[in-house]
N, C-alpha and C positions, 0 to 999 in steps of 0.2 A: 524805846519808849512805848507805854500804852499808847492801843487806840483812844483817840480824844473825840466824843460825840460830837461836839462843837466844830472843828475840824473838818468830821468827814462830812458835817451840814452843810459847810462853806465848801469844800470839792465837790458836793454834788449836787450845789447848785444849779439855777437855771441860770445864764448870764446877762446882763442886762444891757444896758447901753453906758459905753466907759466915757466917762467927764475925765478920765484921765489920770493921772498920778503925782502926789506934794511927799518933798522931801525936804521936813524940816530941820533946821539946826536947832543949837540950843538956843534954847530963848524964844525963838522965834514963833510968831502968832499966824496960826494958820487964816485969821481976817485980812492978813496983811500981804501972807506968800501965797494964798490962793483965790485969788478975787478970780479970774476966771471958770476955775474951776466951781469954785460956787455958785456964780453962774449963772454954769450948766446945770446943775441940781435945782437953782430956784426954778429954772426956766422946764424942766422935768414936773417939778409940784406943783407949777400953775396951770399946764397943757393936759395933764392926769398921766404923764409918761413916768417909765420907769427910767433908772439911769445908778451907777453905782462910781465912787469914788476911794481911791487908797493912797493912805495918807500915812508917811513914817516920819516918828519920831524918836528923837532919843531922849531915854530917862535920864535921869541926875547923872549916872554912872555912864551913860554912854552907849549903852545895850539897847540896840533898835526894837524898837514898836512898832508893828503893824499896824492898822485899823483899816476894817473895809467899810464905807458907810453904800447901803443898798436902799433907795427909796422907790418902793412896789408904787406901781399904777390905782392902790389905793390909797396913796398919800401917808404911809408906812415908813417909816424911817429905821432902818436895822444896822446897828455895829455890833460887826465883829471882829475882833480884839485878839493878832496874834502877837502872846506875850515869851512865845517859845525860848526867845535869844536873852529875854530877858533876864541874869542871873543871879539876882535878890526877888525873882518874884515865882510863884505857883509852874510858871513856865506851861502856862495851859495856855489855849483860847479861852474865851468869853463872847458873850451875845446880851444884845441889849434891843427892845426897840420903840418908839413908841409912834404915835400918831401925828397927822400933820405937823411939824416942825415949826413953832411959832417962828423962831429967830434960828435959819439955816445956819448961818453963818456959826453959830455955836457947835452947829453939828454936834447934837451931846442927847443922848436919850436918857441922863444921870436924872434921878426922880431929888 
């Protein structure tokens, strides 16, 4: 496979403070299976601390999702989206991010 820019941004990374790791089923709502984990993220954006979280799920088909959600010490919110395994889709990463996070619990930089 090509190099993925996206990819080698998330390897060389600087790391932040881990809230830890959600493995969801189908169905299931990360509001639901991650309340601790979240948290640890609110409790990151109210202190100005950084902290990152990775979150898998499966699409329709079953093919795991990664996402890493990274929120910077400026109140930053960045996912990145490995879609590698997935095999109805681009099978790239992706990156997304945007600014204080009104509603954490959505964890979603989607405009």
């Amino acid at each position: 496979m090509l190099d993925d820019p996206v990819e080698d941004r998330w390897e060389s990374r600087a790391e932040l403070s881990s809230c830890g790791e959600v493995s969801l089923a189908q169905g299931e709502e990360i509001q639901k299976q991650a309340v601790r984990e979240i948290a640890c993220l609110r409790r990151a954006l109210k202190s100005g601390e950084s902290a990152e979280l990775k979150v898998t799920y499966p699409t329709v088909e079953g093919d795991p999702i990664r996402e890493y959600h990274r929120l910077t010490p400026q109140g930053r919110l960045e996912v990145y989206t490995d879609s590698t395994d997935d095999r109805y889709s681009d099978q790239k990463w992706s990156f997304a991010e945007c600014y204080t996070p009104e509603w954490l619990a959505e964890i979603s930089c989607d405009q």
